[in-house]
C-alpha positions as CSV (number, residue, x, y, z in Angstrom):
1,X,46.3,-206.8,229.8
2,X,47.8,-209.3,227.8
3,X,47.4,-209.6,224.0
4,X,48.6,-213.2,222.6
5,X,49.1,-213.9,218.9
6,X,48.3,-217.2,218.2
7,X,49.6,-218.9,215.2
8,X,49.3,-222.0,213.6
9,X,50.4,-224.4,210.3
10,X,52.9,-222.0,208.8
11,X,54.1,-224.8,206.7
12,X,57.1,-223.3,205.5
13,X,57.6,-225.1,202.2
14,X,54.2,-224.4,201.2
15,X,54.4,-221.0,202.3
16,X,53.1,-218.1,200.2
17,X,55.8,-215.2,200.5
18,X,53.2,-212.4,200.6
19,X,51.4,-213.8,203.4
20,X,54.4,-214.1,205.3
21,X,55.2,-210.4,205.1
22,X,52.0,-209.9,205.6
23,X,51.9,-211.7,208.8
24,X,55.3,-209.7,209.8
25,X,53.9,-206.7,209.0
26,X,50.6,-207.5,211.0
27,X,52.5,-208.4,214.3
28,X,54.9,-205.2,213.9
29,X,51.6,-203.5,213.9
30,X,49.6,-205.3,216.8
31,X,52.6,-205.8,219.0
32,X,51.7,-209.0,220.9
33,X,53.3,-209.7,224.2
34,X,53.5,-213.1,223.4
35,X,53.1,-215.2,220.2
36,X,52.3,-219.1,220.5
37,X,52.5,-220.7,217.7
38,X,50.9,-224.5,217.5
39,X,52.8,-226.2,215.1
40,X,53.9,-227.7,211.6
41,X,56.4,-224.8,211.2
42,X,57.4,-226.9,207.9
43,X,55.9,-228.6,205.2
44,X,57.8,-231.6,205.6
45,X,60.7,-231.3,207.9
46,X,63.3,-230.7,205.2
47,X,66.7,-228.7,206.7
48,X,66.0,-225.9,203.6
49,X,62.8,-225.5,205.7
50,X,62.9,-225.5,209.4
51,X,66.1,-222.5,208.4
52,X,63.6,-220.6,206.8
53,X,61.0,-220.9,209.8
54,X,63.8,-220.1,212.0
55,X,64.9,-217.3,209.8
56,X,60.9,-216.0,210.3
57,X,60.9,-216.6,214.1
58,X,64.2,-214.6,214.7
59,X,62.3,-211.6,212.4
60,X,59.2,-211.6,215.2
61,X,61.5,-212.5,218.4
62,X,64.3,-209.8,217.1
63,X,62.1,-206.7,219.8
64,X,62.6,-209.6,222.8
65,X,58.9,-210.9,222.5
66,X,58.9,-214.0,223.8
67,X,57.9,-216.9,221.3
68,X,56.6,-220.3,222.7
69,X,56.3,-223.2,220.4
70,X,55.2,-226.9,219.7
71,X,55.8,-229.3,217.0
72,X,53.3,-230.6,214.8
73,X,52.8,-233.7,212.9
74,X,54.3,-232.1,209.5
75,X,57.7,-231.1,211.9
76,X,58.4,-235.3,211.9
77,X,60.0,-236.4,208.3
78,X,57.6,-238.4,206.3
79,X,59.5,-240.0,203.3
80,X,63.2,-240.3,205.2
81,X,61.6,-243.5,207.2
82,X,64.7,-243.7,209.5
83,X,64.6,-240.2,210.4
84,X,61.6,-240.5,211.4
85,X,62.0,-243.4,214.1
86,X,64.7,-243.1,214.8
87,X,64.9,-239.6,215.1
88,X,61.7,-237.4,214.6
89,X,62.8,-234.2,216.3
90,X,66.2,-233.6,216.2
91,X,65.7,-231.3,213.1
92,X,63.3,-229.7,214.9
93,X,65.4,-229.4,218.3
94,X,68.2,-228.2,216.7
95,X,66.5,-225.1,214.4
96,X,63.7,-224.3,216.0
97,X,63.7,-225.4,220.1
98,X,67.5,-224.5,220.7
99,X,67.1,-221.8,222.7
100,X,63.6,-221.2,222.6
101,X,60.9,-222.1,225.2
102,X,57.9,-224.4,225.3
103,X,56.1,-222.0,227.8
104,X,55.9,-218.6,229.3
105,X,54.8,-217.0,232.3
106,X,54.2,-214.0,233.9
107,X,51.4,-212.4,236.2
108,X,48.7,-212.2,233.8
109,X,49.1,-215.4,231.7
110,X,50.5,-218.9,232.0
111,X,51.5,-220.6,228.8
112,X,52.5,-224.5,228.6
113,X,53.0,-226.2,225.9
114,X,52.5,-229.8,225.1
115,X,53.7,-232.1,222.2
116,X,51.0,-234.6,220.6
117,X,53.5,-235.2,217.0
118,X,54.3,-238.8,216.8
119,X,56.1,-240.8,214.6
120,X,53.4,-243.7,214.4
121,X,50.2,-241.5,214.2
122,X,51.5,-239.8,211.0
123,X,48.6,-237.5,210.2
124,X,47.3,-237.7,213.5
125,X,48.3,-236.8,217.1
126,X,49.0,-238.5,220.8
127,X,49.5,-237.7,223.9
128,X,50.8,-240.3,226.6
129,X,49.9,-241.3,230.3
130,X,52.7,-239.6,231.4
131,X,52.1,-236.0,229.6
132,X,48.5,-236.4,231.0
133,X,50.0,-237.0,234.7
134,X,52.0,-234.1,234.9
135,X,49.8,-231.3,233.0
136,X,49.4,-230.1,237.3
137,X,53.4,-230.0,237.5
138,X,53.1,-228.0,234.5
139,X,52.0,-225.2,235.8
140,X,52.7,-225.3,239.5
141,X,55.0,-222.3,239.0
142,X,52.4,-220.7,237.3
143,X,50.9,-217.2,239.4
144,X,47.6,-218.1,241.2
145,X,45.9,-215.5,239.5
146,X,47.1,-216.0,236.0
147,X,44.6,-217.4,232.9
148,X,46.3,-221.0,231.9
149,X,46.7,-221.6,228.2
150,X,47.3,-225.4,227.2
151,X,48.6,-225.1,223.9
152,X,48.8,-228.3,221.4
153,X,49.5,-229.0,217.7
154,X,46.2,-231.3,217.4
155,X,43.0,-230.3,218.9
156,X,42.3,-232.1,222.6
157,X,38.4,-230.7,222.3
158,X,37.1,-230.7,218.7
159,X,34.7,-228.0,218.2
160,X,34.1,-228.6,214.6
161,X,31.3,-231.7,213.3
162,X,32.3,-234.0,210.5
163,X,35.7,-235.7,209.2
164,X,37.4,-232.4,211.4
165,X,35.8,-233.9,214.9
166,X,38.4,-237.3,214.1
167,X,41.4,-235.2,213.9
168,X,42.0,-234.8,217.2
169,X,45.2,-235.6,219.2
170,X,44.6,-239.9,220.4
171,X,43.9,-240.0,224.4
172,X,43.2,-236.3,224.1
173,X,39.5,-236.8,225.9
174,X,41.1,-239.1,228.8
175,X,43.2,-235.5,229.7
176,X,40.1,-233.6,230.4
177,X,40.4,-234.6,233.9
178,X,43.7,-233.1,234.2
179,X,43.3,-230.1,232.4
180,X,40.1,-229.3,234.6
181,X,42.6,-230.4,237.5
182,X,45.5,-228.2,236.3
183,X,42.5,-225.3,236.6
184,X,43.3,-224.5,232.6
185,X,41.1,-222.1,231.0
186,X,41.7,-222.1,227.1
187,X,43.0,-224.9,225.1
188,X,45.1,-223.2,222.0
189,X,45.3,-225.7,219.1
190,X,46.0,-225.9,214.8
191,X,46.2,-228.6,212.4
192,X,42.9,-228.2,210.6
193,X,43.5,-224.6,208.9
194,X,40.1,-223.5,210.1
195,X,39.9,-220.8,212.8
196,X,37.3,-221.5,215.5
197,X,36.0,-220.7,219.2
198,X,34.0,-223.3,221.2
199,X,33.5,-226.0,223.6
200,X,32.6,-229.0,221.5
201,X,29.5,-229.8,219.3
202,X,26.9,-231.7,221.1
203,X,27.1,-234.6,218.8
204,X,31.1,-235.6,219.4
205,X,31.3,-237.7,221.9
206,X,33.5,-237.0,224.7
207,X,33.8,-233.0,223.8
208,X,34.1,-231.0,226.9
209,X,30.9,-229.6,228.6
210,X,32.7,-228.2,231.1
211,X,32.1,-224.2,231.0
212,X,35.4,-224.0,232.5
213,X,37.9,-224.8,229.3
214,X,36.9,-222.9,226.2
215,X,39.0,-224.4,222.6
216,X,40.5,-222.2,220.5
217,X,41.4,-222.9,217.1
218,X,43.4,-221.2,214.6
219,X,43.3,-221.7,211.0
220,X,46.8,-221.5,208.9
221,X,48.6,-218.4,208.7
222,X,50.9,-218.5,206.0
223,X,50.4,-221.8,204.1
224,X,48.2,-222.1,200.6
225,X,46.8,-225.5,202.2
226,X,43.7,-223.4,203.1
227,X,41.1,-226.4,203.2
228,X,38.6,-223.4,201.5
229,X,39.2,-221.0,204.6
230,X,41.8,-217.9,204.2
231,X,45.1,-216.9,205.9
232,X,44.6,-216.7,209.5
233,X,45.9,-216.3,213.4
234,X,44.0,-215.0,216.4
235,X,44.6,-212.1,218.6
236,X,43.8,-212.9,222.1
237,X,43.2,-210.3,224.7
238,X,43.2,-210.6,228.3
239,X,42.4,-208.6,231.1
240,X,41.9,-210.3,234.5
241,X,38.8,-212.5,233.9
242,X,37.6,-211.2,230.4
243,X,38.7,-212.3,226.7
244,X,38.7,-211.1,223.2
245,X,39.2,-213.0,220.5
246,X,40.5,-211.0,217.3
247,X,40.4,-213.1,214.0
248,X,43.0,-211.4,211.7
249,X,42.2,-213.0,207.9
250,X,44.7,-212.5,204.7
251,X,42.5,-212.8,201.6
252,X,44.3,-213.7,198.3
253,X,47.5,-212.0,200.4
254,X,45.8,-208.5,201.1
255,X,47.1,-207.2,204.5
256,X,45.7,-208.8,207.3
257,X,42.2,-207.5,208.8
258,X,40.1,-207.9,211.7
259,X,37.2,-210.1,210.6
260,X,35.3,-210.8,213.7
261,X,35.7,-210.4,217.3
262,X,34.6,-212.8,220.1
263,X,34.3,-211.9,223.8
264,X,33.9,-213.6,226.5
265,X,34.1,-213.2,230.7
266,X,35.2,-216.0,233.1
267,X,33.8,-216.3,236.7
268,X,34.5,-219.0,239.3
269,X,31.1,-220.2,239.9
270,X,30.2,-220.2,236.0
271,X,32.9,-220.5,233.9
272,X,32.8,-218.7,230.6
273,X,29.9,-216.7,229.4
274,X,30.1,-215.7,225.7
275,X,28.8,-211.6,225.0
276,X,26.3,-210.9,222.5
C-alpha cells in the first residue's frame, strides 16, 4: 500500500499559522509515503514567502519522505512586471525546486508532475504542444504495474459546474488523448480551494468520460482564501487496483479530521467503479 498526501494552495502569505501546525501535526500523525503538493506555495511570489514555504517543506521532508511539487499561477510575480517575463520561476527554482523533485516513483505508484503557470494566463493555466507530446516519455520509467498520478496546479478535467468549470488549465482537454495514452489513472489538481472527486459534469463540454482517468481535487490547506469551503488536503490510499480517498478538513483551525471517505476499485476492462 501506498498512502499519498495531497496538498494544494498553501499560499504562504495568506497563510493562517494554526492551520499550518495543524497540517504538520496531521502529516506527523498520518505518515504519508509521499506528499504532492499542486501548487501556489505563496501568495504572491515575494522572497519573505517562498523562505517560509521552504522553511514548511523542510519541516515534512526532515523523516526522508519524499515531497514532489509544481508551481502554480500565484508562484509567478504579479505586480514586479519584469520578473514576471522575464523571469517567472527563478524564485521559485531557487527556494523551492533546488533539490527537490517534480516526480516520484516506486513499485506501487508513479508520480509526474506537470507545470500549467504561465506568465500570460495570469489567473489562469496552459499547457503546451510539447508538454502534451511527451506526457508517454513521462512515465516510460515508470513500473508496469504502478497506478500513474498526473499531477497539475490547474485542473485538466473540471469536475465542478459553474464559473469553477472555466478555470481549468488552456489546451488542458486536447491532452486527454495523451493522458489516456500515457495509461494515467488519477489526475491530482488545486487552484479552486474546493476539494472534489469525479470525472467531469455532463454539462462541460469536453470533460472526460473515459472511466479510465478519475480527477482529484483538493481544496486549500493552509490559506484563509477558503472560497466558503474549510482547510483541506486528501489522503490517498492505494493498494494494487483499489483507492481511498480520505478528506482531512481544519474548521476555524481545530485539528484536522477525517470528513468523508471515497473508495473506489480499478479494473482493465472497466475502469473505475465507485463503492457505495
Amino acid at each position: 500500500m501506498r498512502r499519498i498526501a495531497h496538498l494544494s494552495d498553501l499560499h504562504f502569505g495568506a497563510h493562517e499559522p494554526a492551520i499550518v501546525d495543524a497540517l504538520l501535526e496531521a502529516l506527523a500523525e498520518l505518515a504519508p509515503d509521499v506528499i504532492v503538493i499542486s501548487g501556489d506555495l505563496t501568495q504572491r511570489a515575494r522572497v519573505t514567502q517562498f523562505r517560509a514555504a521552504d522553511r514548511f517543506l523542510r519541516q515534512i521532508e526532515a523523516d526522508g519522505r519524499p515531497v514532489v511539487l509544481v508551481p502554480g499561477n500565484h508562484d509567478i510575480p504579479l505586480f514586479d512586471v519584469a520578473r514576471r517575463f522575464l523571469s517567472p520561476l527563478r524564485r521559485w527554482e531557487s527556494h523551492i525546486a533546488t533539490g527537490r523533485r517534480g516526480h516520484h516513483f516506486d513499485e506501487h505508484v508513479a508520480v509526474v508532475g506537470l507545470n500549467t503557470a504561465r506568465s500570460l494566463t495570469f489567473k489562469d493555466g496552459q499547457l503546451s504542444i510539447g508538454q502534451i507530446n511527451s506526457l508517454a516519455h513521462a512515465f516510460a520509467g515508470a513500473p508496469p504495474d504502478a497506478m500513474r498520478l498526473l499531477v497539475s496546479h490547474h485542473p485538466l478535467v473540471p469536475i465542478l459546474s459553474g464559473l469553477e468549470a472555466s478555470w481549468r488549465a488552456r489546451n488542458g482537454a486536447h491532452a486527454l488523448a495523451a493522458i489516456r495514452a500515457a495509461h494515467v489513472h488519477l489526475l491530482l489538481a488545486g487552484h479552486l480551494h474546493h476539494a472534489g472527486i469525479g470525472r467531469g459534469p455532463p454539462d462541460v463540454a469536453h470533460s472526460s468520460a473515459d472511466p479510465r482517468v478519475l480527477v482529484i481535487q483538493a481544496g486549500t490547506a493552509t490559506s484563509w482564501r477558503r472560497r466558503g469551503s474549510p482547510n483541506s488536503f486528501n489522503l490517498l490510499r492505494i493498494a494494487g487496483g483499489t483507492l481511498a480517498v480520505d478528506v482531512m478538513e481544519s474548521d476555524g483551525g481545530a485539528p484536522f479530521a477525517r470528513r468523508l471517505t471515497c473508495s473506489y476499485t480499478f479494473s482493465d476492462d472497466g475502469g473505475w467503479r465507485a463503492h457505495e
